[in-house]
C-alpha positions in Angstrom: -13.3 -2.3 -9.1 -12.1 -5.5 -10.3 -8.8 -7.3 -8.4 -6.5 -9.5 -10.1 -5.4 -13.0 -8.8 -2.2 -14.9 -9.8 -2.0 -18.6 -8.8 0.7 -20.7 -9.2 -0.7 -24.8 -9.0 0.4 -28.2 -8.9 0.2 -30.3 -12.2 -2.5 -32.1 -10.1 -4.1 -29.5 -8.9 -4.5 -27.2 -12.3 -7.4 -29.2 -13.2 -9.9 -28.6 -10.3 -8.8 -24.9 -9.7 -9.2 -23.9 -13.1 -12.9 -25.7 -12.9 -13.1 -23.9 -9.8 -12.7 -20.5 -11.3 -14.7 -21.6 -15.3 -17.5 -22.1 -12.9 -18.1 -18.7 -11.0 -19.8 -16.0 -13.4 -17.4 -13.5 -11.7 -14.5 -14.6 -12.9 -13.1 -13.0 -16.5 -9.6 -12.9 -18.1 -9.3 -16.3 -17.2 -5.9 -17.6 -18.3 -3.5 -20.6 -17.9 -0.1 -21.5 -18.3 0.5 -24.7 -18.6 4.0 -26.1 -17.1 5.6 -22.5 -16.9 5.8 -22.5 -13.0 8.8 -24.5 -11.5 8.3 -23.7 -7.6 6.0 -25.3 -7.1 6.2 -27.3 -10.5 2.9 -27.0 -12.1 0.7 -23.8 -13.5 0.4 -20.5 -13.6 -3.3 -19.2 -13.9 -4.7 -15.4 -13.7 -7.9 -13.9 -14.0 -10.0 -10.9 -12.4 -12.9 -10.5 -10.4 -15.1 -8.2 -8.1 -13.4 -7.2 -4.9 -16.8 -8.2 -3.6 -16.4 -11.6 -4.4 -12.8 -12.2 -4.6 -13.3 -13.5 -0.5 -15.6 -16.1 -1.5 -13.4 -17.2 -4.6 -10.4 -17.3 -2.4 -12.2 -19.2 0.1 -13.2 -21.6 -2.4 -9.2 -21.9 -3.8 -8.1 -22.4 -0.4 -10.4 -25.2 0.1 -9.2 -26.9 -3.0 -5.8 -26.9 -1.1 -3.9 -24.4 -3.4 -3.2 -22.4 0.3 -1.2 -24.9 0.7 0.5 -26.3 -1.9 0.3 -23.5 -4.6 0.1 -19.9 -4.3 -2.2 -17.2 -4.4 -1.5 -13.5 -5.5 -4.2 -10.7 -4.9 -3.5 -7.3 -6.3 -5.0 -4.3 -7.5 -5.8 -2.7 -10.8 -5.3 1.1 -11.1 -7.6 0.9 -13.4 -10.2 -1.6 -15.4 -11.3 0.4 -18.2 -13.6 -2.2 -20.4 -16.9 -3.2 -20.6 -17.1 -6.7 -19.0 -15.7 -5.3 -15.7 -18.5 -3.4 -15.6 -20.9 -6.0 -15.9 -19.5 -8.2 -13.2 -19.7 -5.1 -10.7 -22.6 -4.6 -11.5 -23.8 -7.7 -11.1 -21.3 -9.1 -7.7 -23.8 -8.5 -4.3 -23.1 -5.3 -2.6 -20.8 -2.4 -3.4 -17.0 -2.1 -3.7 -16.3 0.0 -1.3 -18.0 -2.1 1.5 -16.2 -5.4 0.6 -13.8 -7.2 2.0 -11.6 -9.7 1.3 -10.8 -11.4 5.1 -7.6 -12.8 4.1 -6.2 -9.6 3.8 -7.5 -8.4 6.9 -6.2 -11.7 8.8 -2.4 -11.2 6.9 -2.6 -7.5 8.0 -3.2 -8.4 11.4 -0.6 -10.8 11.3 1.9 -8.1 10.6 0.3 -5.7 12.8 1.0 -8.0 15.8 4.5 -8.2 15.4 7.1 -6.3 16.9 9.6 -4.2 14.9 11.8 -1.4 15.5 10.1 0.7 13.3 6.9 0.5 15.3 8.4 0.8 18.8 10.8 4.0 17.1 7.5 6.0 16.0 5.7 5.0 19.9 8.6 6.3 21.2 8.9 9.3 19.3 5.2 9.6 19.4 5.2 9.7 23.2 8.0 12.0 23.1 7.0 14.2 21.6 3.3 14.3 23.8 5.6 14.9 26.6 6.4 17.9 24.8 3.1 18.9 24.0 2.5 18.5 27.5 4.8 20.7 29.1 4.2 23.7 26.6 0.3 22.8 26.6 -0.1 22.6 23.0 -3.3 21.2 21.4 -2.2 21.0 17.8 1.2 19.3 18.8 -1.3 16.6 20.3 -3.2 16.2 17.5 0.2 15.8 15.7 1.4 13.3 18.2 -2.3 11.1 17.3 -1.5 11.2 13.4 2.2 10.1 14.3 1.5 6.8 16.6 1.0 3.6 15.6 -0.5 2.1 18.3 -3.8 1.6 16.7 -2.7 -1.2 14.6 -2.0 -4.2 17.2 -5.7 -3.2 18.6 -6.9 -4.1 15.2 -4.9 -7.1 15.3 -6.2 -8.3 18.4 -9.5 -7.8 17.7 -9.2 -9.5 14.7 -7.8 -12.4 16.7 -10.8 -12.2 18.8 -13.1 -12.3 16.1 -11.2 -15.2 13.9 -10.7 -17.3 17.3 -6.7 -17.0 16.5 -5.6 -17.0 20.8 -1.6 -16.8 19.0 -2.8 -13.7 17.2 -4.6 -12.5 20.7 -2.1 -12.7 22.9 0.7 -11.7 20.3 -1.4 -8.6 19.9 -2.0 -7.8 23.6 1.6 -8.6 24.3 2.9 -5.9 21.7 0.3 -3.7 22.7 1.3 -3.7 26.4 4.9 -4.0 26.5 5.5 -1.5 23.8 3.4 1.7 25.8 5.8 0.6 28.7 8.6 0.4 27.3 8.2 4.4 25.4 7.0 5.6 28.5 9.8 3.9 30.6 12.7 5.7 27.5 10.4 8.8 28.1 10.1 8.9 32.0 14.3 8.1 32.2 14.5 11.1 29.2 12.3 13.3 31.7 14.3 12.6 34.8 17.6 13.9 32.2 15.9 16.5 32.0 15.0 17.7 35.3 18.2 17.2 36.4 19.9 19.4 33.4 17.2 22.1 34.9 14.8 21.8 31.5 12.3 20.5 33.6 10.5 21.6 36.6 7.8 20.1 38.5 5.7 23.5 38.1 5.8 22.5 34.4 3.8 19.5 34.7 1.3 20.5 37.1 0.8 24.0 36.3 -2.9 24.8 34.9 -3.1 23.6 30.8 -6.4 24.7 29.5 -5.6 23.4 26.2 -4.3 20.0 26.8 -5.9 18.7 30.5 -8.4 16.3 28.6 -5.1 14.2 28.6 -5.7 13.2 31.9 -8.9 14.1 32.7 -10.9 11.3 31.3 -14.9 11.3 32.0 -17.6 9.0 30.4 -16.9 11.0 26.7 -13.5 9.2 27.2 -15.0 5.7 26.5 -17.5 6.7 24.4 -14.9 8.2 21.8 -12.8 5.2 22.5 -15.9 2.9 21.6 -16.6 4.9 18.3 -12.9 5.3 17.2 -12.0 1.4 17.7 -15.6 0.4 15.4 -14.4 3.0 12.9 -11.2 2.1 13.2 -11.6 -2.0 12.2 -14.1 -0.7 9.2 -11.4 1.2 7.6 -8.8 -1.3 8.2 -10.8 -4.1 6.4 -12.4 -2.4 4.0 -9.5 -0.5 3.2 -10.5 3.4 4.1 -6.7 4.7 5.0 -8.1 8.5 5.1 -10.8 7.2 7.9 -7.9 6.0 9.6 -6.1 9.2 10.5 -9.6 10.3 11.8 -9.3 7.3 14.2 -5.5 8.2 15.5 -7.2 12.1 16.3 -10.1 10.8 18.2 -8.2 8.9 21.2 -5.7 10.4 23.6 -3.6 7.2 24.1 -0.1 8.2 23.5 -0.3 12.1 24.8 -1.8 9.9 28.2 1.5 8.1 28.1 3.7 11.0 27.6 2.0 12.9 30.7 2.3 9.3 32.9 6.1 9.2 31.9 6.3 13.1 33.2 4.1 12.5 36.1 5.9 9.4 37.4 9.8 11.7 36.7 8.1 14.4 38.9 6.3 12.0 41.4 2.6 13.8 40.4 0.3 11.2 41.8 -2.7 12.9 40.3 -1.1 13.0 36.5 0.0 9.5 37.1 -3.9 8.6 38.5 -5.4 10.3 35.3 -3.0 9.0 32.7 -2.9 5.7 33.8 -7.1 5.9 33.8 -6.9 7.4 30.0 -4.2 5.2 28.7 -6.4 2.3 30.1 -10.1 3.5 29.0 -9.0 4.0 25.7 -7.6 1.1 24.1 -10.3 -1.4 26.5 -12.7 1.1 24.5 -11.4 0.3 20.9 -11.1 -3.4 21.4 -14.8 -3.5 22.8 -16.5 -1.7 19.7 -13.4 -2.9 17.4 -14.7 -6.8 18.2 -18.4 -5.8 17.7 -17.6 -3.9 14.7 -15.8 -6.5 12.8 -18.2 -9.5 14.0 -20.9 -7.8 12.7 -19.7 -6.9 9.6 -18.3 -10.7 9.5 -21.7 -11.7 9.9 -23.3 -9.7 7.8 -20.9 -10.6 5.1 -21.4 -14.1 5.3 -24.9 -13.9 4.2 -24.5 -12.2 1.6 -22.1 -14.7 0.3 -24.0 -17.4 1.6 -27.0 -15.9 -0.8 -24.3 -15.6 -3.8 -23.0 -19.3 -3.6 -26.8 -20.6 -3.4 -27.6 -18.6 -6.7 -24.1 -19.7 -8.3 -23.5 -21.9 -11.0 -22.7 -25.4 -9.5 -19.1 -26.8 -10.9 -19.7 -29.8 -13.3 
């Protein structure tokens, strides 16, 4: 699948972007406007090109300085229905579907790692709603309560921060990360305590026998090792796009339901639900940013070869 680029460039800067992009056999459709842009004053050039090497091309425009003085627009074709688009897949190294284009992943993460109300709204719902799960033992309300939360997305962003050597992005991630889980299972714990008081809420309901949901809080070594295979795939589908193998990822780990039972545990004083949830809500997330950061280092690596291998066989500008 081909994606399509729109760059807006300085008069000045026209010139050697345009070279830029006459000189890499990927590139087709290749069209410029001359003086139609007015912010910034200059050009407006288009053209298409493999997804799997739009991140080398972009890489190459951002170098010429067009990050920083022009613009530059990726989007996606529904379709590219014509012959020379098949050529140039054919012919780009590696296949669609494992490309990736890193400065999407890095403006994803970006967003990922900042707080908004609609992100600590679904945690706190999310965790509500494990408490629920909880107290009337339900397994498929848990596996409802994974599809719901978000929390999966500052772990990508902080591993991408790792990765990238981007400490703002790190500790911006981490930061949301923690204060967000403490802050649903604070509303939930004070929305517990209402509870008990109004009589909906016994102690017995907490630590009474759940077959169905005790894995909450019961964490043993297949704890970490689910956490270490969500969080790797979890930073492949992110960069490469997969949003179906994301809602695998938000099934596998048990971080929100471990906060809903540590906010019940802590309103009905249960040292061993607060000992187990607190050991679950910790194991998992320290098990997706371990794989998560090996995950996408590797597949950074092993991406940078490959274009390394494209640019020596490219056509040099002249």
């Amino acid at each position: 699948m081909l994606v399509h680029l729109r760059l807006t460039a300085p008069a000045d800067l026209a010139g050697t972007i345009v070279r830029i992009l006459e000189a890499d056999e990927c590139v087709t459709n290749l069209v410029v406007l001359q003086d139609v842009c007015r912010d910034p004053r200059g050009d407006l050039i288009e053209c298409d090109c493999p997804r799997e090497s739009a991140g080398t091309l972009v890489d190459a425009l951002d170098d010429a300085g067009l990050g920083k003085r022009g613009g530059i627009l990726i989007s996606r074709p529904s379709s590219t229905p014509f012959r020379r688009a098949e050529e140039l897949e054919a012919a780009a190294p590696g296949d669609p579907d494992d490309a990736v284009i890193w400065d999407e992943v890095l403006d994803t993460a970006e967003s990922a790692s900042r707080p908004t109300v609609s992100y600590h709204l679904f945690l706190v719902m999310a965790t509500i709603l494990a408490a629920i799960a909880v107290i009337t033992d339900s397994s498929v309300l848990v596996v409802g309560v994974m599809v719901v939360s978000p929390d999966f997305a500052p772990v990508a962003a902080l591993c991408t921060g790792v990765v990238f050597a981007r400490p703002h992005l790190v500790w911006r991630s981490a930061r949301l990360l923690v204060l967000s889980f403490v802050f649903a299972i604070a509303v939930v714990t004070i929305l517990a305590l209402l509870a008990r008081a109004g009589q909906l809420l016994s102690v017995s309901d907490v630590t009474a026998d759940r077959p169905q949901t005790e894995f909450i809080w019961h964490p043993d070594k297949w704890t970490f090792i689910v956490a270490l295979i969500a969080g790797a795939v979890g930073v492949f589908a992110m960069s490469t796009d997969k949003a179906a193998a994301m809602v695998g990822v938000f099934i596998s780990v048990t971080t929100v339901p471990a906060a809903g039972n540590l906010a019940l545990g802590l309103a009905t004083g249960s040292g061993a639900e607060i000992g187990g949830s607190a050991t679950q809500l910790g194991l998992n997330p320290a098990g997706m940013v371990v794989a998560g950061v090996a995950a996408l280092g590797i597949q950074r690596l092993g991406r940078s070869r490959l274009e390394r291998r494209r640019s020596r066989t490219a056509e040099p500008l002249s």
